[in-house]
N, C-alpha and C positions, 0 to 999 in steps of 0.2 A: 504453540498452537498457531497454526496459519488459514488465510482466508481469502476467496478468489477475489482475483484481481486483475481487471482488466484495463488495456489503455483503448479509450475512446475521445473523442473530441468534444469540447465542452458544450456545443450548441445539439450534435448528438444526445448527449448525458440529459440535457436539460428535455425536448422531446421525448426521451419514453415513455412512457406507461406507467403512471404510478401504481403499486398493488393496490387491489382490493381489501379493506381491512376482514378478516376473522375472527368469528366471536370464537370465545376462549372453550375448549375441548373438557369435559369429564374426564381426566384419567382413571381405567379401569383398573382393578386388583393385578391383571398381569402384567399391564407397564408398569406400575407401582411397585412388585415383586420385582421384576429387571432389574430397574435402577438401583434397586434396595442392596440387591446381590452384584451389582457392576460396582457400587459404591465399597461396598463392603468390599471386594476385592481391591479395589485401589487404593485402599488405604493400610492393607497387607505392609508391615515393614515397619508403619507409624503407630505409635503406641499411645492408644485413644482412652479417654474417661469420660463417659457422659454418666450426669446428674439432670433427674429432673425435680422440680418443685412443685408438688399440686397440678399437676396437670391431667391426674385422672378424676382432677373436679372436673373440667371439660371435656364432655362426650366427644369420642372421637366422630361422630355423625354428627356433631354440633360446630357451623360454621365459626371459623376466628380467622380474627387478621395475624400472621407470625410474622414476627419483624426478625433483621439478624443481622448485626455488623459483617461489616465488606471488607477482608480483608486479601482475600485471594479466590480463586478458583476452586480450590477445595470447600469452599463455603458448602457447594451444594450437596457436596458428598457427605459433609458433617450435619447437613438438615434432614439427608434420607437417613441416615442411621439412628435420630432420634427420634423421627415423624411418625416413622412407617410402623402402621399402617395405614393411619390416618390418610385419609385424602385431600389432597391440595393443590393447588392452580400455582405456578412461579411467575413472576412477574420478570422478563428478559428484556436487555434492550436490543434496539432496529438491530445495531449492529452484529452480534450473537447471531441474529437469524440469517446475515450473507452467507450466499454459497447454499443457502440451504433450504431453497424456496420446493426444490425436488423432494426426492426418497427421505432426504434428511430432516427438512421441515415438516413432512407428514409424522415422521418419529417425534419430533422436538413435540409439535403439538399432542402427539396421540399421549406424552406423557404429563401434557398440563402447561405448557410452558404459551405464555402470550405476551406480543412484542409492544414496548413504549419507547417513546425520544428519550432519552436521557438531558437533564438540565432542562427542556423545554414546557411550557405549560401544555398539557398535554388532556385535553379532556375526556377523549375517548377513553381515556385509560381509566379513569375513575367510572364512567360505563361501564368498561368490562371487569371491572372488581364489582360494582353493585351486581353484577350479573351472574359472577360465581359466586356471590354470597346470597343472593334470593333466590336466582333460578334455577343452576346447578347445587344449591345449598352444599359449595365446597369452602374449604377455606386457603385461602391466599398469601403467599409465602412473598416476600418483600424488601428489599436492600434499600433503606430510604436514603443512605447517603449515596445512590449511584455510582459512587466508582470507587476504586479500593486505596485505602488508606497508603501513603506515601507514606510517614513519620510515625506508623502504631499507633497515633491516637484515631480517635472519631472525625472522618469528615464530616464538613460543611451540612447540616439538614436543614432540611425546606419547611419553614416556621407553621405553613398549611398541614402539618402531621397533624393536631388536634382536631382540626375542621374535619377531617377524612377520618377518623376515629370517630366524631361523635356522627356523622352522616350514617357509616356502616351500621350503626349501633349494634357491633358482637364483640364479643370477647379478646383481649390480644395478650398472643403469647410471645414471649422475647427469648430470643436466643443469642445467647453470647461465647465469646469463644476466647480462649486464651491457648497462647503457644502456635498459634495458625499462622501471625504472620509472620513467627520467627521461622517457622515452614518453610516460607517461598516468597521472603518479602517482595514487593515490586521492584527495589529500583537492583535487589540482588540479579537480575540477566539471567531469568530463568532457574537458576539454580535452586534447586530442590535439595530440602536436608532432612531426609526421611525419618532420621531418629530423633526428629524433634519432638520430644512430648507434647502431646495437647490435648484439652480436656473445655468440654463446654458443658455448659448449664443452660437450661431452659423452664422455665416460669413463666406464673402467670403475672403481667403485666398490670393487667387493671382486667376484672371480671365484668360480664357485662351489666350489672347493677352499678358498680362505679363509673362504666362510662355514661350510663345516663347523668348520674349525679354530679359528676365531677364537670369543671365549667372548659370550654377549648383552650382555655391559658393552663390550666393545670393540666391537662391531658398531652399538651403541648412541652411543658417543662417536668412530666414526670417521663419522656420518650426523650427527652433530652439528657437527663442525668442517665435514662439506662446505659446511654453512648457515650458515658464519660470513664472509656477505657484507657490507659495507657500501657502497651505492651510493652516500653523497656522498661519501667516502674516495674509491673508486674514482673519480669523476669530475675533483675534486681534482687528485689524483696524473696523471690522465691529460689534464689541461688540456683537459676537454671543455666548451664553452661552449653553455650553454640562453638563448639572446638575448630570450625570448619574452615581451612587455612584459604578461604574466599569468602570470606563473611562480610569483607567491607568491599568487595569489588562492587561497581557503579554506586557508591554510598554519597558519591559527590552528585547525584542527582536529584538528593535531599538539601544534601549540606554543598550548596552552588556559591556560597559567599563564605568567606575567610574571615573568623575571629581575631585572627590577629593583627591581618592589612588590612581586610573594609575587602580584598580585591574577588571582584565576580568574575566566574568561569573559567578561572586559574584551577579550581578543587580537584584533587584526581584521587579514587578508591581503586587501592588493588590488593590482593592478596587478604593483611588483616590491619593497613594504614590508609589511613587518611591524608592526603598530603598538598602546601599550596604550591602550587608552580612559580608563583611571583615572590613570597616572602620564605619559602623553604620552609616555614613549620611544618612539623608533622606528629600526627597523632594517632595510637594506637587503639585499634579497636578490640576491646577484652572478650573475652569471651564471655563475661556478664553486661555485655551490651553498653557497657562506658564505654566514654571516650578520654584517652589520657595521654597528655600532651609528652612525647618523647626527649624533650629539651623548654625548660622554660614552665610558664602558667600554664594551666589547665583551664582555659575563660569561660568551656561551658562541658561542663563533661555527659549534661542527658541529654542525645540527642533532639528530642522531640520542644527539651527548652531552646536549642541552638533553632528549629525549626521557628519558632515561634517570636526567636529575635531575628531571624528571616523575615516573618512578617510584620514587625514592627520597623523594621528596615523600610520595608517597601510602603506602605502607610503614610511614613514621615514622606518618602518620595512624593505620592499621589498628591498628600497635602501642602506641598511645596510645588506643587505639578513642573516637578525635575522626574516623574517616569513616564520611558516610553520606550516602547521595542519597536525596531526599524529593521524589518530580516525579512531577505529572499525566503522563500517555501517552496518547496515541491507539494502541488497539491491531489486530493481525489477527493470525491464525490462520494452519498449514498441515495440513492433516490429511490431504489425498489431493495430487495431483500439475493436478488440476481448475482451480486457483485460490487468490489469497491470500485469505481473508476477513476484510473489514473488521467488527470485530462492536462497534466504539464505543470509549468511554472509560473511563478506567482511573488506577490509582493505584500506581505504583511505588515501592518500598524497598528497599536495597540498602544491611547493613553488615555487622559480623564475622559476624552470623547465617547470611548468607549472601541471597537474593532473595524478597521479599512481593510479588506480583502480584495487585491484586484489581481489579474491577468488572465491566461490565455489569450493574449493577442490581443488584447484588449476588451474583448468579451466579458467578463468577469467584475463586479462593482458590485461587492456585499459589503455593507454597514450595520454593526451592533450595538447597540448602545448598552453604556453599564447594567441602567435599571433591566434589562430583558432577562437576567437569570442572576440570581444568587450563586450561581457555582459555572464549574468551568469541566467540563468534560476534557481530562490531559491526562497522558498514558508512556510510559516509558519501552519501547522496542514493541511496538502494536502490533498486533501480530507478525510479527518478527520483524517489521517491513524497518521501523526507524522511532524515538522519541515522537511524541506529536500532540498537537490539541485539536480541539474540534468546537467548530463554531457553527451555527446554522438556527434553520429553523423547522416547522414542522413539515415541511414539503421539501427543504436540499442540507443536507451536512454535507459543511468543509472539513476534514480531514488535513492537517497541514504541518508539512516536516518542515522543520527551520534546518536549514542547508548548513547555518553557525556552528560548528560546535560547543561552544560559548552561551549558546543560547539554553536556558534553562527553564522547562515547561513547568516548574516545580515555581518559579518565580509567578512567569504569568499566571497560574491557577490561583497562585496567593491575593497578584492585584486585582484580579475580577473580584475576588471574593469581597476584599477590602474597600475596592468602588463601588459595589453594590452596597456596601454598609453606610459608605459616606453619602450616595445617591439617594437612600432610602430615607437617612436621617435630615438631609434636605429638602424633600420630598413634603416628609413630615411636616417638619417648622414652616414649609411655606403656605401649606394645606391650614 
Protein backbone atom coordinates (compact mmCIF):
# COMPACT_ATOMS: atom_id res chain seq x y z
CA UNK A 1 0.00 0.00 0.00
CA UNK A 2 1.16 3.43 -0.92
CA UNK A 3 0.65 7.14 -0.02
CA UNK A 4 0.91 10.61 -1.49
CA UNK A 5 3.89 12.04 -1.32
CA UNK A 6 5.16 15.24 -2.06
CA UNK A 7 8.66 17.15 -2.15
CA UNK A 8 8.35 20.56 -0.50
CA UNK A 9 10.61 22.65 1.38
CA UNK A 10 10.76 22.70 5.04
CA UNK A 11 9.80 26.21 5.95
CA UNK A 12 6.94 25.67 3.32
CA UNK A 13 5.81 22.39 5.14
CA UNK A 14 5.93 24.17 8.45
CA UNK A 15 3.39 27.33 7.06
CA UNK A 16 0.39 25.40 5.86
CA UNK A 17 -2.69 25.10 7.35
CA UNK A 18 -3.21 22.82 9.93
CA UNK A 19 -6.64 20.65 9.40
CA UNK A 20 -9.54 21.36 11.28
CA UNK A 21 -10.30 18.49 13.72
CA UNK A 22 -13.74 16.31 12.91
CA UNK A 23 -15.96 14.99 15.18
CA UNK A 24 -16.34 11.36 14.67
CA UNK A 25 -19.33 10.24 11.80
CA UNK A 26 -22.29 7.52 12.88
CA UNK A 27 -21.64 4.88 10.40
CA UNK A 28 -24.92 3.88 8.85
CA UNK A 29 -26.32 0.00 8.02
CA UNK A 30 -25.14 0.71 4.26
CA UNK A 31 -21.42 1.54 4.88
CA UNK A 32 -21.45 -1.03 7.54
CA UNK A 33 -23.08 -3.72 4.91
CA UNK A 34 -19.97 -2.63 2.25
CA UNK A 35 -17.31 -3.08 4.28
CA UNK A 36 -18.88 -6.30 5.68
CA UNK A 37 -19.07 -7.67 1.94
CA UNK A 38 -15.58 -5.88 0.81
CA UNK A 39 -13.98 -7.78 3.97
CA UNK A 40 -15.56 -10.90 3.33
CA UNK A 41 -14.44 -10.85 -0.15
CA UNK A 42 -10.78 -10.33 0.75
CA UNK A 43 -10.35 -12.67 2.85
CA UNK A 44 -11.64 -15.30 -0.09
CA UNK A 45 -8.52 -17.80 -0.23
CA UNK A 46 -7.82 -17.59 3.60
CA UNK A 47 -9.46 -20.00 5.68
CA UNK A 48 -10.98 -18.21 8.69
CA UNK A 49 -12.72 -19.48 12.16
CA UNK A 50 -14.31 -17.12 14.27
CA UNK A 51 -15.52 -17.89 17.99
CA UNK A 52 -17.46 -15.73 19.99
CA UNK A 53 -17.91 -15.93 23.93
CA UNK A 54 -20.92 -14.29 25.50
CA UNK A 55 -21.26 -11.57 23.58
CA UNK A 56 -24.83 -11.81 22.91
CA UNK A 57 -24.81 -10.69 26.74
CA UNK A 58 -24.15 -7.39 25.05
CA UNK A 59 -26.81 -5.53 23.16
CA UNK A 60 -25.71 -4.94 19.95
CA UNK A 61 -27.31 -1.23 20.47
CA UNK A 62 -25.43 -1.15 23.79
CA UNK A 63 -22.11 1.10 23.57
CA UNK A 64 -18.53 -0.98 24.35
CA UNK A 65 -15.06 -0.25 23.97
CA UNK A 66 -13.59 -3.45 21.58
CA UNK A 67 -10.06 -3.62 21.92
CA UNK A 68 -7.86 -6.10 19.38
CA UNK A 69 -4.25 -6.88 18.90
CA UNK A 70 -2.29 -5.35 16.03
CA UNK A 71 -0.85 -7.50 14.06
CA UNK A 72 -1.21 -6.55 10.43
CA UNK A 73 -3.67 -4.95 8.25
CA UNK A 74 -6.09 -7.60 7.88
CA UNK A 75 -6.94 -6.72 11.53
CA UNK A 76 -9.76 -4.69 10.26
CA UNK A 77 -11.23 -7.19 7.91
CA UNK A 78 -11.22 -9.91 10.84
CA UNK A 79 -13.28 -7.04 13.12
CA UNK A 80 -15.88 -6.69 10.30
CA UNK A 81 -16.59 -10.14 10.04
CA UNK A 82 -17.16 -10.72 13.67
CA UNK A 83 -18.93 -7.20 14.54
CA UNK A 84 -21.22 -6.77 11.95
CA UNK A 85 -23.60 -5.73 12.53
CA UNK A 86 -23.15 -3.96 15.34
CA UNK A 87 -22.17 -0.51 15.14
CA UNK A 88 -18.79 0.99 15.68
CA UNK A 89 -16.48 4.06 15.27
CA UNK A 90 -12.44 2.72 14.47
CA UNK A 91 -10.09 4.63 15.93
CA UNK A 92 -7.09 5.35 12.73
CA UNK A 93 -4.00 7.03 12.93
CA UNK A 94 -3.05 10.84 11.39
CA UNK A 95 -1.14 8.80 9.03
CA UNK A 96 -3.84 6.25 7.48
CA UNK A 97 -5.88 9.41 6.61
CA UNK A 98 -2.91 11.04 3.96
CA UNK A 99 -3.88 11.33 0.63
CA UNK A 100 -7.14 11.06 1.71
CA UNK A 101 -8.41 14.25 3.01
CA UNK A 102 -10.81 14.26 -0.64
CA UNK A 103 -13.40 11.65 -1.97
CA UNK A 104 -11.43 9.12 0.09
CA UNK A 105 -11.53 10.63 3.61
CA UNK A 106 -15.26 11.44 3.04
CA UNK A 107 -15.61 7.40 2.68
CA UNK A 108 -13.03 6.56 5.50
CA UNK A 109 -15.22 8.80 7.77
CA UNK A 110 -18.72 7.94 6.37
CA UNK A 111 -17.77 4.37 7.63
CA UNK A 112 -16.68 5.50 11.32
CA UNK A 113 -13.15 5.76 11.03
CA UNK A 114 -11.46 8.98 13.25
CA UNK A 115 -7.79 10.08 13.18
CA UNK A 116 -5.30 10.24 16.48
CA UNK A 117 -1.33 10.75 16.82
CA UNK A 118 -0.02 7.66 17.39
CA UNK A 119 2.51 7.41 20.55
CA UNK A 120 1.53 10.96 21.38
CA UNK A 121 -0.59 12.12 24.28
CA UNK A 122 -3.38 12.89 22.66
CA UNK A 123 -6.51 14.33 24.26
CA UNK A 124 -8.80 15.09 21.65
CA UNK A 125 -8.91 11.67 21.18
CA UNK A 126 -10.32 10.49 24.37
CA UNK A 127 -13.01 13.46 23.43
CA UNK A 128 -14.01 11.83 20.56
CA UNK A 129 -14.36 8.34 22.13
CA UNK A 130 -16.53 9.95 25.12
CA UNK A 131 -18.53 11.34 22.12
CA UNK A 132 -19.14 8.08 20.33
CA UNK A 133 -20.01 6.39 23.37
CA UNK A 134 -22.55 9.18 24.88
CA UNK A 135 -23.56 10.94 21.99
CA UNK A 136 -23.68 8.85 18.97
CA UNK A 137 -24.13 5.91 21.60
CA UNK A 138 -21.81 3.71 19.27
CA UNK A 139 -19.04 1.66 20.28
CA UNK A 140 -15.38 2.02 19.50
CA UNK A 141 -13.19 -0.27 17.96
CA UNK A 142 -9.29 0.27 19.27
CA UNK A 143 -5.63 -1.10 18.70
CA UNK A 144 -4.03 0.14 22.09
CA UNK A 145 -0.67 -1.09 21.05
CA UNK A 146 -0.61 1.29 17.95
CA UNK A 147 1.44 -0.28 15.68
CA UNK A 148 1.92 -3.92 14.57
CA UNK A 149 3.69 -6.38 16.33
CA UNK A 150 7.40 -7.03 14.95
CA UNK A 151 8.32 -10.43 16.91
CA UNK A 152 4.38 -11.97 17.31
CA UNK A 153 4.19 -11.03 20.76
CA UNK A 154 2.18 -7.98 22.17
CA UNK A 155 3.53 -4.58 21.79
CA UNK A 156 4.46 -2.01 24.35
CA UNK A 157 0.74 -0.72 25.97
CA UNK A 158 0.12 2.49 27.43
CA UNK A 159 -0.18 1.75 31.39
CA UNK A 160 -3.35 4.83 30.98
CA UNK A 161 -5.73 1.63 29.53
CA UNK A 162 -7.48 1.33 32.92
CA UNK A 163 -8.00 5.05 33.49
CA UNK A 164 -9.84 5.13 29.89
CA UNK A 165 -11.79 1.97 30.88
CA UNK A 166 -13.11 3.20 34.09
CA UNK A 167 -13.78 6.99 32.60
CA UNK A 168 -15.83 5.33 29.60
CA UNK A 169 -17.77 3.30 32.20
CA UNK A 170 -19.11 0.50 29.17
CA UNK A 171 -18.51 -2.77 28.61
CA UNK A 172 -15.32 -4.07 26.71
CA UNK A 173 -14.98 -6.65 24.30
CA UNK A 174 -11.51 -8.19 23.35
CA UNK A 175 -10.68 -9.57 20.23
CA UNK A 176 -7.75 -11.76 19.65
CA UNK A 177 -6.48 -13.46 16.71
CA UNK A 178 -4.09 -16.16 16.01
CA UNK A 179 -2.44 -17.15 12.68
CA UNK A 180 -2.72 -13.30 11.39
CA UNK A 181 0.59 -12.58 11.82
CA UNK A 182 1.83 -15.70 10.34
CA UNK A 183 -0.32 -14.11 7.40
CA UNK A 184 1.62 -11.13 6.59
CA UNK A 185 4.18 -10.76 9.15
CA UNK A 186 5.83 -7.25 9.05
CA UNK A 187 9.22 -7.45 8.56
CA UNK A 188 8.20 -10.64 5.80
CA UNK A 189 8.20 -7.40 2.67
CA UNK A 190 4.86 -7.55 1.88
CA UNK A 191 4.48 -10.97 1.27
CA UNK A 192 1.18 -12.44 1.90
CA UNK A 193 0.47 -16.31 2.56
CA UNK A 194 -3.13 -16.72 1.91
CA UNK A 195 -3.37 -20.18 3.09
CA UNK A 196 -2.53 -19.43 6.29
CA UNK A 197 -5.14 -20.49 8.77
CA UNK A 198 -6.51 -18.06 11.20
CA UNK A 199 -8.99 -18.08 13.61
CA UNK A 200 -9.99 -15.46 16.26
CA UNK A 201 -11.95 -15.21 19.32
CA UNK A 202 -13.91 -12.47 20.79
CA UNK A 203 -15.17 -12.10 24.48
CA UNK A 204 -16.32 -10.26 26.86
CA UNK A 205 -13.61 -8.63 28.65
CA UNK A 206 -14.93 -7.18 31.79
CA UNK A 207 -18.80 -6.36 31.75
CA UNK A 208 -19.74 -3.21 32.72
CA UNK A 209 -20.64 -4.07 36.38
CA UNK A 210 -16.88 -5.08 36.69
CA UNK A 211 -15.68 -2.09 35.34
CA UNK A 212 -17.28 -0.13 37.87
CA UNK A 213 -16.12 -2.46 40.58
CA UNK A 214 -12.91 -3.32 39.61
CA UNK A 215 -10.00 -0.70 40.70
CA UNK A 216 -7.72 1.17 37.47
CA UNK A 217 -4.73 -1.24 38.53
CA UNK A 218 -6.82 -4.35 37.85
CA UNK A 219 -8.60 -3.13 34.92
CA UNK A 220 -5.09 -2.17 33.77
CA UNK A 221 -3.40 -5.66 34.39
CA UNK A 222 -6.48 -7.62 33.34
CA UNK A 223 -6.01 -5.65 29.36
CA UNK A 224 -2.47 -6.56 29.88
CA UNK A 225 -2.59 -10.35 30.22
CA UNK A 226 -5.36 -10.40 27.41
CA UNK A 227 -2.10 -9.20 25.17
CA UNK A 228 0.01 -11.78 26.38
CA UNK A 229 0.05 -13.56 23.06
CA UNK A 230 2.85 -15.28 21.50
CA UNK A 231 2.37 -16.27 17.95
CA UNK A 232 5.36 -18.68 17.35
CA UNK A 233 4.46 -20.36 20.75
CA UNK A 234 1.07 -20.72 19.38
CA UNK A 235 2.01 -22.12 16.15
CA UNK A 236 4.53 -24.49 17.64
CA UNK A 237 2.22 -26.05 20.02
CA UNK A 238 -0.43 -26.06 17.32
CA UNK A 239 1.74 -27.89 14.60
CA UNK A 240 1.00 -25.14 12.11
CA UNK A 241 3.25 -25.30 9.16
CA UNK A 242 4.24 -22.00 6.83
CA UNK A 243 5.81 -24.19 3.85
CA UNK A 244 6.60 -20.81 1.96
CA UNK A 245 10.25 -20.93 0.46
CA UNK A 246 10.30 -16.91 1.73
CA UNK A 247 9.26 -17.15 5.00
CA UNK A 248 12.58 -15.79 6.43
CA UNK A 249 13.23 -13.15 3.86
CA UNK A 250 13.72 -9.48 5.78
CA UNK A 251 13.64 -11.83 9.19
CA UNK A 252 16.96 -9.95 10.02
CA UNK A 253 14.80 -6.88 10.70
CA UNK A 254 13.76 -8.63 13.84
CA UNK A 255 16.80 -10.57 14.57
CA UNK A 256 19.43 -7.28 13.66
CA UNK A 257 22.22 -8.79 16.16
CA UNK A 258 23.98 -12.22 15.98
CA UNK A 259 23.85 -14.91 18.72
CA UNK A 260 26.66 -16.17 18.06
CA UNK A 261 29.25 -12.84 17.37
CA UNK A 262 27.37 -10.08 19.50
CA UNK A 263 27.74 -8.58 15.68
CA UNK A 264 24.86 -5.83 14.70
CA UNK A 265 23.58 -5.39 11.09
CA UNK A 266 25.68 -8.13 9.53
CA UNK A 267 21.93 -10.41 9.87
CA UNK A 268 20.54 -11.20 6.41
CA UNK A 269 17.04 -13.29 5.81
CA UNK A 270 16.46 -14.75 2.51
CA UNK A 271 14.55 -17.43 1.02
CA UNK A 272 14.14 -19.88 4.44
CA UNK A 273 17.85 -18.92 6.27
CA UNK A 274 18.91 -16.70 8.54
CA UNK A 275 22.40 -15.94 8.09
CA UNK A 276 25.55 -13.59 9.85
CA UNK A 277 27.67 -11.86 7.39
CA UNK A 278 30.48 -11.49 9.81
CA UNK A 279 30.69 -14.80 11.66
CA UNK A 280 29.10 -17.10 8.72
CA UNK A 281 26.53 -18.78 11.13
CA UNK A 282 23.42 -19.66 9.65
CA UNK A 283 20.23 -20.80 10.75
CA UNK A 284 17.35 -22.32 9.30
CA UNK A 285 13.87 -21.21 9.46
CA UNK A 286 11.44 -24.40 9.88
CA UNK A 287 8.41 -24.26 8.83
CA UNK A 288 7.00 -24.51 12.54
CA UNK A 289 8.49 -21.17 13.09
CA UNK A 290 11.98 -22.44 14.95
CA UNK A 291 14.89 -21.33 14.33
CA UNK A 292 17.79 -24.20 13.97
CA UNK A 293 21.25 -23.53 13.70
CA UNK A 294 22.59 -25.37 10.35
CA UNK A 295 26.30 -26.09 11.90
CA UNK A 296 26.95 -25.91 15.49
CA UNK A 297 24.54 -24.54 18.75
CA UNK A 298 21.22 -23.56 18.43
CA UNK A 299 21.63 -20.48 21.24
CA UNK A 300 18.02 -19.33 20.81
CA UNK A 301 15.75 -21.27 18.65
CA UNK A 302 12.11 -19.00 19.58
CA UNK A 303 12.45 -16.28 17.83
CA UNK A 304 10.47 -13.76 20.05
CA UNK A 305 13.04 -15.12 23.05
CA UNK A 306 16.07 -14.02 20.59
CA UNK A 307 13.93 -10.77 20.40
CA UNK A 308 13.88 -10.09 23.91
CA UNK A 309 17.72 -11.01 24.34
CA UNK A 310 17.78 -8.07 21.79
CA UNK A 311 16.33 -6.16 24.42
CA UNK A 312 18.32 -7.05 27.21
CA UNK A 313 21.16 -6.30 24.91
CA UNK A 314 20.29 -2.87 24.40
CA UNK A 315 19.14 -2.08 28.29
CA UNK A 316 22.78 -3.15 29.50
CA UNK A 317 23.81 -0.48 26.78
CA UNK A 318 21.48 2.48 27.82
CA UNK A 319 22.69 1.49 31.43
CA UNK A 320 26.15 1.61 30.73
CA UNK A 321 25.24 4.69 28.42
CA UNK A 322 27.57 2.96 25.66
CA UNK A 323 24.04 3.43 23.30
CA UNK A 324 23.60 5.71 20.60
CA UNK A 325 22.72 6.05 16.99
CA UNK A 326 24.45 8.52 14.89
CA UNK A 327 22.87 8.22 11.08
CA UNK A 328 22.17 10.48 8.11
CA UNK A 329 17.99 10.26 7.38
CA UNK A 330 16.30 11.19 4.57
CA UNK A 331 13.45 12.96 6.16
CA UNK A 332 9.34 13.99 5.60
CA UNK A 333 6.86 15.60 7.47
CA UNK A 334 3.08 15.09 8.37
CA UNK A 335 1.24 18.15 9.21
CA UNK A 336 -2.27 17.95 7.53
CA UNK A 337 -3.83 14.82 6.29
CA UNK A 338 -2.86 16.38 2.20
CA UNK A 339 0.39 14.35 2.04
CA UNK A 340 3.72 13.12 3.22
CA UNK A 341 6.32 15.86 2.65
CA UNK A 342 9.49 15.03 1.59
CA UNK A 343 11.53 18.22 2.76
CA UNK A 344 15.37 16.38 2.24
CA UNK A 345 18.16 15.39 4.35
CA UNK A 346 18.79 15.12 7.78
CA UNK A 347 21.00 14.05 10.74
CA UNK A 348 19.74 11.85 13.48
CA UNK A 349 20.82 11.15 17.26
CA UNK A 350 19.29 9.03 19.50
CA UNK A 351 20.75 8.32 23.22
CA UNK A 352 20.03 8.58 27.09
CA UNK A 353 19.16 12.24 26.26
CA UNK A 354 16.60 11.15 24.49
CA UNK A 355 16.18 12.21 20.13
CA UNK A 356 18.29 15.42 18.01
CA UNK A 357 16.73 15.81 14.69
CA UNK A 358 18.31 18.27 12.58
CA UNK A 359 18.56 19.62 8.96
CA UNK A 360 17.21 21.11 5.87
CA UNK A 361 19.89 23.51 5.69
CA UNK A 362 19.91 24.07 8.89
CA UNK A 363 16.37 24.87 9.38
CA UNK A 364 15.32 21.89 11.39
CA UNK A 365 16.26 21.50 15.41
CA UNK A 366 13.77 18.86 16.92
CA UNK A 367 14.54 17.52 20.59
CA UNK A 368 12.69 14.41 22.38
CA UNK A 369 13.23 13.47 25.39
CA UNK A 370 12.91 9.87 26.73
CA UNK A 371 10.05 10.51 29.20
CA UNK A 372 7.65 12.08 26.27
CA UNK A 373 6.38 8.59 25.05
CA UNK A 374 6.57 5.05 26.19
CA UNK A 375 6.73 3.68 22.55
CA UNK A 376 8.32 4.55 19.42
CA UNK A 377 6.29 4.72 16.24
CA UNK A 378 8.84 2.33 13.71
CA UNK A 379 7.71 0.58 10.54
CA UNK A 380 9.58 -1.61 8.02
CA UNK A 381 9.16 -0.51 4.01
CA UNK A 382 6.32 2.31 5.07
CA UNK A 383 4.50 2.49 2.47
CA UNK A 384 6.69 1.15 0.24
CA UNK A 385 8.89 4.21 0.55
CA UNK A 386 11.90 2.58 2.88
CA UNK A 387 12.28 1.19 6.81
CA UNK A 388 11.57 4.21 9.15
CA UNK A 389 10.75 5.73 12.55
CA UNK A 390 8.78 8.60 13.59
CA UNK A 391 9.25 11.14 15.92
CA UNK A 392 7.22 14.25 16.72
CA UNK A 393 4.68 15.80 18.23
CA UNK A 394 1.02 16.83 18.28
CA UNK A 395 1.39 19.60 15.61
CA UNK A 396 4.73 18.05 13.18
CA UNK A 397 5.71 14.12 12.69
CA UNK A 398 9.26 13.26 11.50
CA UNK A 399 9.19 10.51 9.43
CA UNK A 400 12.90 9.44 8.98
CA UNK A 401 14.76 6.87 6.81
CA UNK A 402 18.27 5.98 8.03
CA UNK A 403 20.34 6.15 4.67
CA UNK A 404 22.65 2.93 6.88
CA UNK A 405 21.66 -0.07 5.86
CA UNK A 406 22.94 -1.30 9.05
CA UNK A 407 20.86 0.64 10.90
CA UNK A 408 18.00 -1.21 12.52
CA UNK A 409 14.56 0.42 13.54
CA UNK A 410 13.68 -2.76 15.47
CA UNK A 411 16.83 -1.61 17.74
CA UNK A 412 15.69 1.95 18.21
CA UNK A 413 11.96 1.11 18.98
CA UNK A 414 13.47 -1.26 21.72
CA UNK A 415 15.72 1.74 23.33
CA UNK A 416 12.88 4.20 23.47
CA UNK A 417 10.91 1.71 25.03
CA UNK A 418 13.74 0.67 27.60
CA UNK A 419 14.64 4.62 28.43
CA UNK A 420 11.24 5.28 29.00
CA UNK A 421 11.28 2.48 31.80
CA UNK A 422 14.48 3.51 33.20
CA UNK A 423 13.29 7.48 32.98
CA UNK A 424 10.12 6.59 34.64
CA UNK A 425 11.66 4.62 37.37
CA UNK A 426 13.87 7.60 38.07
CA UNK A 427 11.25 9.84 37.96
CA UNK A 428 9.63 7.85 40.61
CA UNK A 429 12.56 7.56 43.33
CA UNK A 430 13.17 11.07 42.87
CA UNK A 431 9.42 12.13 43.38
Amino acid sequence: MKTTVKMMDYEQVMALPRPEHVMPRRPNIFWRTLVKVLSFLTMIGTPCKYETEELSSIPKDQPCLILMNHTCFTDMQIAYNILYPRRFNIVCSNDGFIGYWGIMGWLMRRIGCFSTQKFVTDLRLVQDMEYCFKTLKDSVLMYPEAGYSFDGTATTLPRKMGVLVKKFDVPVIMIETFGLYGRNPLYNELQIRKDQKITARARVLFTAEQVREMSVRELSDGIDAAFGFDHFKWQKENGIQITQDFRADGLDRILYKCTHCGAEGRMRGKGTELACGHCGKRWELTALGQLQALEGETEIAHIPDWYRWEREQVKQDIQAGAYRLDTDVQIAMQVDFKAIYMVGEGHLTHDNTGFTLTGCNGKLNYTQKPLSCFGLYADYYWYEIADCICIGDNEVHYFCFPKDEQVSVAKIRLAVEEMYKLAKSRKLVSE
